[in-house]
MARFIZA-437372 format. One record per atom (N, C-alpha, C): x, y, z. Coordinates in steps of 0.1 Angstrom, whole numbers, plus 5000, padded with zeros to 4 digits. Example, Ala and Ser with C-alpha at 12.3 -4.5 7.8 and 13.67 -1.06 7.14 Angstrom:
# residues 2
513249435078;512349555078;513249675078;512849785071;513749895071;512950005079;
***
This chain:
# residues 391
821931960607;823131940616;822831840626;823931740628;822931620640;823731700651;823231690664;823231710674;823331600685;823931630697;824131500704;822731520712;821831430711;820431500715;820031340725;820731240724;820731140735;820731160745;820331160759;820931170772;820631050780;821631050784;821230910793;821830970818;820630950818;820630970834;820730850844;822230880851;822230760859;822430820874;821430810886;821630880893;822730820902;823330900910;824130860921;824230820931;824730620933;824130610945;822730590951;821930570944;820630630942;820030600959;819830460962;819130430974;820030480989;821530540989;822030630995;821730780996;821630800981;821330950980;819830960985;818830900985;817730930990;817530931007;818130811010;818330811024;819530951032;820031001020;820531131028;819731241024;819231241014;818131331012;817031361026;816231241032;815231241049;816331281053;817631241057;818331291066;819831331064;820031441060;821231531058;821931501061;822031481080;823031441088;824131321081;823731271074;824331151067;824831191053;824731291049;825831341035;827331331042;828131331033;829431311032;830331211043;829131101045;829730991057;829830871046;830430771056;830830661047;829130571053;828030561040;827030511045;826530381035;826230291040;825530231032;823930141029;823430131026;822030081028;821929911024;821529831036;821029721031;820629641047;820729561046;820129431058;820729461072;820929381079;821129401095;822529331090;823429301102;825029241101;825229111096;823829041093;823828951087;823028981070;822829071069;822329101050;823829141045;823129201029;824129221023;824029401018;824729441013;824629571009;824229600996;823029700996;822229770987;822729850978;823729920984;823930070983;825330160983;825930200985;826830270993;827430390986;827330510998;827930640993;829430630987;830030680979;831330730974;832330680982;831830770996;833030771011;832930641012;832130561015;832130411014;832630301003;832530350993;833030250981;834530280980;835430430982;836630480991;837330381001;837030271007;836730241017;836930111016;836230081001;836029900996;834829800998;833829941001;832529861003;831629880985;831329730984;830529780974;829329670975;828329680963;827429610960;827429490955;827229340960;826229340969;826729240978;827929280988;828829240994;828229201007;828129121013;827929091027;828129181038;827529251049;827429331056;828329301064;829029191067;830129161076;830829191074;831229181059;832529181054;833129341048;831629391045;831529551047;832629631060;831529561069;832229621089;833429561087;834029481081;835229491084;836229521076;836029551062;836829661055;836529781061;835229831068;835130011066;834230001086;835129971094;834529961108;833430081112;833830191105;832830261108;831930321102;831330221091;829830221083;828930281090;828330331088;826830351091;825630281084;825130211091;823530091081;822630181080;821930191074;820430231072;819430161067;818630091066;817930011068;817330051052;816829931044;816329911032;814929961033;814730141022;812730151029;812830151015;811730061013;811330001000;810730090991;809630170994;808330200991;809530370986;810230440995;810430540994;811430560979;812030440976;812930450966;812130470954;811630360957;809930430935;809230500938;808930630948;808130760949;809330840941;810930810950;811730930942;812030910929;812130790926;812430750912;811230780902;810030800907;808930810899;809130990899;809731050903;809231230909;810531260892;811731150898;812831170892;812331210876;811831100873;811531110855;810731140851;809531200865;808831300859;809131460857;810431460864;810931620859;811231580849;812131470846;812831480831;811331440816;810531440821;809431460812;808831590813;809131690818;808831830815;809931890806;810831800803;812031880791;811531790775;811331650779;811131590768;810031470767;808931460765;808431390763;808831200763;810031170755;810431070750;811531010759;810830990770;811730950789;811530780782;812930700787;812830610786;813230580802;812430510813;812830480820;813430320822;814630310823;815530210822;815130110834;815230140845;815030080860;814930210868;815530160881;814730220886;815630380893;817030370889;818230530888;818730510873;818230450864;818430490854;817830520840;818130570830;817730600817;817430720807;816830680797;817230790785;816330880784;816731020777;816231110771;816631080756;815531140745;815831210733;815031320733;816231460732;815231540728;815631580717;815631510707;815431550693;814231580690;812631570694;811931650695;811731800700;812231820709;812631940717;812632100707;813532000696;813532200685;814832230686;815632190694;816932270702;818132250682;818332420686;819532420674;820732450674;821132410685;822832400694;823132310703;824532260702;824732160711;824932240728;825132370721;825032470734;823932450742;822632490737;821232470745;820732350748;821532250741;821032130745;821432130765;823032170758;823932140775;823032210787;823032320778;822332430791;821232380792;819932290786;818832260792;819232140803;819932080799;820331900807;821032020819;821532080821;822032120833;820932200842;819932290833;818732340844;818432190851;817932090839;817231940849;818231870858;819231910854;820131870869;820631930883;820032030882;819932190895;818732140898;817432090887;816032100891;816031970899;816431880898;816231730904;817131790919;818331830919;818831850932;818031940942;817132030934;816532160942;815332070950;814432010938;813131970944;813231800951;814731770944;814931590954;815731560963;816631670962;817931690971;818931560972;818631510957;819331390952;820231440938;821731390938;822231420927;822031320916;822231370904;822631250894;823531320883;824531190877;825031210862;824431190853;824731290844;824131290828;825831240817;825231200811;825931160791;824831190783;825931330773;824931340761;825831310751;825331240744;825731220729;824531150719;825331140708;824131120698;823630930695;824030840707;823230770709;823530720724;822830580724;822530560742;823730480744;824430420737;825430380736;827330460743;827130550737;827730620741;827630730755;826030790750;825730810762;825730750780;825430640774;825630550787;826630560797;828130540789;829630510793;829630650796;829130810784;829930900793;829230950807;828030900808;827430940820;827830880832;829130810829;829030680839;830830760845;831630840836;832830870836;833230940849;832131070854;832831170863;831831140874;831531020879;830431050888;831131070902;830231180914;829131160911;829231360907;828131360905;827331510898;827931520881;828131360879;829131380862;828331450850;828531540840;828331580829;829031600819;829331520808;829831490800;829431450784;829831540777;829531570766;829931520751;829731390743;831031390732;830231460718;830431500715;830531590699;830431460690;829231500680;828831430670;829831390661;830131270659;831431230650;832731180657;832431220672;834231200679;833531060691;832730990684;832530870690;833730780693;834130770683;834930630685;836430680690;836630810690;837830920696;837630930709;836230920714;835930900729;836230810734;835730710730;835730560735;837430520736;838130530726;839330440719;840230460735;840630570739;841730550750;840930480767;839830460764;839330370777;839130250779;839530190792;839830100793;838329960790;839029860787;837729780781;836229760791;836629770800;835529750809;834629850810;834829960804;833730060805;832630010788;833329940782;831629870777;830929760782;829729820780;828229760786;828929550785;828729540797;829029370794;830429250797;831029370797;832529340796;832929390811;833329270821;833029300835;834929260839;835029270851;836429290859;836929150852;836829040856;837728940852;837728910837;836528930829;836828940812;838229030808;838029180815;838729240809;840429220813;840429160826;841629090830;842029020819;841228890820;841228770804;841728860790;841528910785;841728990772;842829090776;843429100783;844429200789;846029120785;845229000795;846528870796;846528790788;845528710781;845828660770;845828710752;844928780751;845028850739;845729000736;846429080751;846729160748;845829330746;844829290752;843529360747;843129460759;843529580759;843629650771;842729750767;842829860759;842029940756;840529990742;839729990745;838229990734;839230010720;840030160719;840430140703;841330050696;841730000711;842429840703;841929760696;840229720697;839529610694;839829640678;839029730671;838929760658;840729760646;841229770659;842429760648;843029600644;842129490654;842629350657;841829290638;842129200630;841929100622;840329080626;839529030614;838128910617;838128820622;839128710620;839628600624;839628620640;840728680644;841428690656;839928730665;839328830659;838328890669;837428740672;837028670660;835728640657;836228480673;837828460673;838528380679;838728460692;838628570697;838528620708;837328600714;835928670706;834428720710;833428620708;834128510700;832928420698;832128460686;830328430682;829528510672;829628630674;829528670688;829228840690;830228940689;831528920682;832228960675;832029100669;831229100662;830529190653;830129330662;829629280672;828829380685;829729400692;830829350695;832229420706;832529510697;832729510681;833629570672;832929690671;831529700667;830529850668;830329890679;830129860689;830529920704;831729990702;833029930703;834129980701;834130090692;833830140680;833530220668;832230310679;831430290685;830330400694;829630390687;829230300676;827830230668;826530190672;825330290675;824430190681;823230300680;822130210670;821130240665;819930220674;820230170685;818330180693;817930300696;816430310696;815730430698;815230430710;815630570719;814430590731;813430550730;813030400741;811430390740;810730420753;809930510750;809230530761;808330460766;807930500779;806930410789;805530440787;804930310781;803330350779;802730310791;801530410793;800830410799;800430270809;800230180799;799730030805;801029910801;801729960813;802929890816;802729700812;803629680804;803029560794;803729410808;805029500813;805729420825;806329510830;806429480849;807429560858;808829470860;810129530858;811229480862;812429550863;813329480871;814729520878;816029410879;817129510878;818129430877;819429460881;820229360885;821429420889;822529400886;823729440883;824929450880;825829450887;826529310896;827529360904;828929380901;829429430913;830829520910;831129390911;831229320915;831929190914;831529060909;831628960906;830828870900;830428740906;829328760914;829228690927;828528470922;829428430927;828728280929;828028220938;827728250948;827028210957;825428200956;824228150957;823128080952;822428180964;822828120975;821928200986;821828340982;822928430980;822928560977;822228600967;822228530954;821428580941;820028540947;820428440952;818428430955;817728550963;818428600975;817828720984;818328800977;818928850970;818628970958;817828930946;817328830945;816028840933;815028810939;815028810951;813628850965;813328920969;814629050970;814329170967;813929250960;814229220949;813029290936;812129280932;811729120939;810329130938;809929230950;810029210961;809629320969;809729460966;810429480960;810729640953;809529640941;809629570935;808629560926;807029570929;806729490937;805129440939;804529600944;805229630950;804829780955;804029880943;805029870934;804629930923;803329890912;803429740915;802129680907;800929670920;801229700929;799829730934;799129910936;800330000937;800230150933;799530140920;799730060910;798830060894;797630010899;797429920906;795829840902;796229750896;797229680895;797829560886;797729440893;798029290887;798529210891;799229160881;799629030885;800628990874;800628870872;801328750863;800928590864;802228510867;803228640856;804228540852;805828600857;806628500860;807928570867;809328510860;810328620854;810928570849;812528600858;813328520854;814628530865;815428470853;816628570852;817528630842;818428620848;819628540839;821228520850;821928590837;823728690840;824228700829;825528670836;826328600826;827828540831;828928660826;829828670833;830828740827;831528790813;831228700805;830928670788;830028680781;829328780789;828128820782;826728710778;827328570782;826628470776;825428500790;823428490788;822828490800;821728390792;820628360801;820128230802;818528290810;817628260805;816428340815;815328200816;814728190828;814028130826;812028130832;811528120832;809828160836;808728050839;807928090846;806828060857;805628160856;804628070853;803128120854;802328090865;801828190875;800928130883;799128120876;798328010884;797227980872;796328100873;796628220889;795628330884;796728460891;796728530886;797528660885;797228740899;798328770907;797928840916;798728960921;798829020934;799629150934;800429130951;800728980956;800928990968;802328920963;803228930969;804828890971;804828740972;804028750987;804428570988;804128430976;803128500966;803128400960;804328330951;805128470947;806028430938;807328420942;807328400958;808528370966;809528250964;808128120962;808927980959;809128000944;808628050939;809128050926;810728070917;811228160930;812628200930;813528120928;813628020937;815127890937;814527820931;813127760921;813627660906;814027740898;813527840896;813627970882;815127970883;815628020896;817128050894;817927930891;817727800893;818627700888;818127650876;817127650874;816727660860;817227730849;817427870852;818527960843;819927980845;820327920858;821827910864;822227800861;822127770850;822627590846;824427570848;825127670843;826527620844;827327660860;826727720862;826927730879;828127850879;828527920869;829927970870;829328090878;830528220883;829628320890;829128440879;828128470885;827528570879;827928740880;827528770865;827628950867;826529000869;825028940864;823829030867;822928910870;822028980878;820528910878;819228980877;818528960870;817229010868;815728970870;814929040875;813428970874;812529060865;811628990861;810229040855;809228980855;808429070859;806729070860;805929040848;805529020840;805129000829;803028950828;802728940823;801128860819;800428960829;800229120831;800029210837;798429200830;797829210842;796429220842;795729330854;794029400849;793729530861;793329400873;792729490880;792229410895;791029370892;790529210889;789329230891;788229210901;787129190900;786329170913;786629040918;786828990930;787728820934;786328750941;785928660931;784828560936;785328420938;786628390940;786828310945;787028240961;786728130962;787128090975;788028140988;789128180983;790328250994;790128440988;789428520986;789528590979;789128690991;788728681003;788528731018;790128721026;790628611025;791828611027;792928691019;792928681005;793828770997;793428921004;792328941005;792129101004;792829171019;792629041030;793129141041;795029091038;795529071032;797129031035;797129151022;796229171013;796729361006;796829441011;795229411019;794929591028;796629581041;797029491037;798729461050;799829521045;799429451031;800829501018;800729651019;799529681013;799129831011;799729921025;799529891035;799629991046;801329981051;801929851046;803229841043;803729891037;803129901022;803930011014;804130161018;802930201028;802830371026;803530371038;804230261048;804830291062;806330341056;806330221045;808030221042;808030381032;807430411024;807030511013;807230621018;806930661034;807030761042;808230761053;809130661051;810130631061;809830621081;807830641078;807730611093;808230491100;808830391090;808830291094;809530181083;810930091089;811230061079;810729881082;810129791070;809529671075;810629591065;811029501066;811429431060;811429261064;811429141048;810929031048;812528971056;812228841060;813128761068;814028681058;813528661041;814528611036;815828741032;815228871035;816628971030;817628951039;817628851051;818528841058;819528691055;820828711053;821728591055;821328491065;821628381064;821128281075;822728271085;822128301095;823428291100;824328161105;826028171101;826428091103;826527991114;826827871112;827027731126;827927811133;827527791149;828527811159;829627681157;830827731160;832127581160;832027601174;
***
């Protein structure tokens, strides 16, 4: 009997929810996490996105849609302790955790034994009482019988969403929703295909000609059409032990053009990141920066330094060629991404500057455990907007 044994976990909010987690006082306010009146926003609770604040909007422009935000300051270090606690509960149900980033990703417990769609529900709901009891962070779940599906229904009732589609009623799920809930297909595409092709809802696609699609979608035709149908054969891969590369990425609600902005948000992930590859004993060589346009069409491009290290500033300048290097057509963007890659352990440093490297780690290091513990929130001077010319 197949069973919807997929789950996919996307928590809520995530770098909100945690910062109300240290402090309660801030549940049910309009809050959001990111830079000073000159950054941009991280984050933002429900009451806030209510409101018209979203990610990764300018902090001005935030205060003046929602005057009475509350900021909280970006602590680096504390967001991958919770994320790391997060997917280790969901590895006491199933072995086979794919961790996506850093609020999201898969379960299969098709290992598990389970011989009802009933016990499946009832276990995914213990690990969603358990993450709220021991993180005092919520999240949505989607089960179904692949990640595909799973994805979109985890994404439907948030926040605290649980939603379930029955083996076989894929494409019955999908068909009455609007096109933008598939993976890729962002606000002004789904405008475009609304107004010019007529193309408003997922079970529309499958009933349109080859022709017409192949004249809608371009090659990738074929992949809107089995999306559309809830088609999709990847398997949970889990996280081995010796992390091959560290990376993160973002998806905005809107599809932002501006250079400066993508650049201090792919300066922030390295910062989010390095934390993590120094928690391992790692360093790293090579940096990749990943643009994706509205049309699915994205472009990536990479940088090797000549010896592998675990400090931020090195791969700082690396940011604005990489990004215009893969931002060739200049149009605005839906996502941007980085990765760590050519991961190597620590080894003994007999080089010339290798007294200098060591005290700006023992800096990094004691920076990570300030922010990790919220004693203290540090942040770099490029997460800040440059502020505008006085007239």
């Amino acid at each position: 009997m197949l069973l919807p044994a997929i789950v996919h976990l996307d928590a809520d909010a995530f770098f909100v929810a945690v910062e109300q987690a240290r402090d309660p006082s801030l549940r049910g306010k309009k809050v959001a996490v990111g830079g000073s009146e000159r950054g941009i926003i991280a984050s933002a609770s429900y009451e806030a996105r209510a409101c018209g604040v979203f990610t990764p909007m300018p902090t001005t422009r935030a205060l003046q849609v929602c005057p009475d935000l509350i900021l909280v300051s970006h602590g680096h270090g504390r967001y991958g302790e919770v994320s790391r606690r997060m997917f280790d509960l969901c590895e006491t149900l199933t072995p086979v955790v794919q961790r996506n980033s850093i609020d999201e990703g898969y379960l299969d417990l098709g290992p598990c034994g389970f011989k009802s769609t009933a016990e499946i529900e009832a276990a995914v709901q213990r690990l969603q009482r358990r993450i709220w009891d021991e993180l005092q962070i919520t999240v949505s779940f989607g089960i179904a019988t692949n990640k595909l599906v799973a994805q979109i229904a985890s994404k439907l009732r948030k926040p605290r969403g649980f939603v379930v589609v029955a083996p076989g009623t894929e494409a019955t799920f999908l068909a009455p929703l609007g096109l933008g809930k598939l993976p890729g297909i962002g606000a002004k595409t789904e405008a475009m295909l609304a107004e010019k092709h007529g193309l408003r809802l997922v079970g529309e696609v499958p009933l349109r000609g080859e022709n017409e699609l192949a004249t809608i979608f371009g090659d990738g035709w074929r992949e809107i059409v089995a999306m559309a149908c809830g088609e999709d054969n990847r398997p949970v891969e889990t996280e081995r032990e010796e992390a091959k590369s560290y990376s993160q990425q973002e998806t905005f609600t809107a599809d932002i053009g501006d250079f400066a902005t993508i650049e201090r948000v792919a300066k922030r992930m390295i910062d989010e990141l390095m934390p993590a590859i120094r928690a391992d004993g790692k360093r790293t060589r090579t940096l990749t920066v990943k643009v994706r346009y509205p049309d699915f069409v994205q472009e990536s491009h990479a940088r090797s330094l000549e010896t592998a290290t675990d400090l931020e500033a090195a791969f700082y300048p690396l940011v604005a060629p990489l990004l215009r290097a893969a931002w060739r057509e200049r149009r605005p963007l839906r996502l941007v991404s980085v990765r760590f890659s050519g991961i190597e352990g620590r080894p003994v440093q007999l080089e010339m500057f290798a007294q200098a490297d060591e005290k700006r780690r023992r800096l990094a290091v004691v920076l990570d455990q300030l922010n990790s513990r919220g004693a203290a929130v540090v942040r770099h001077g490029h997460q800040l907007a440059k502020k505008p010319p006085s007239l």
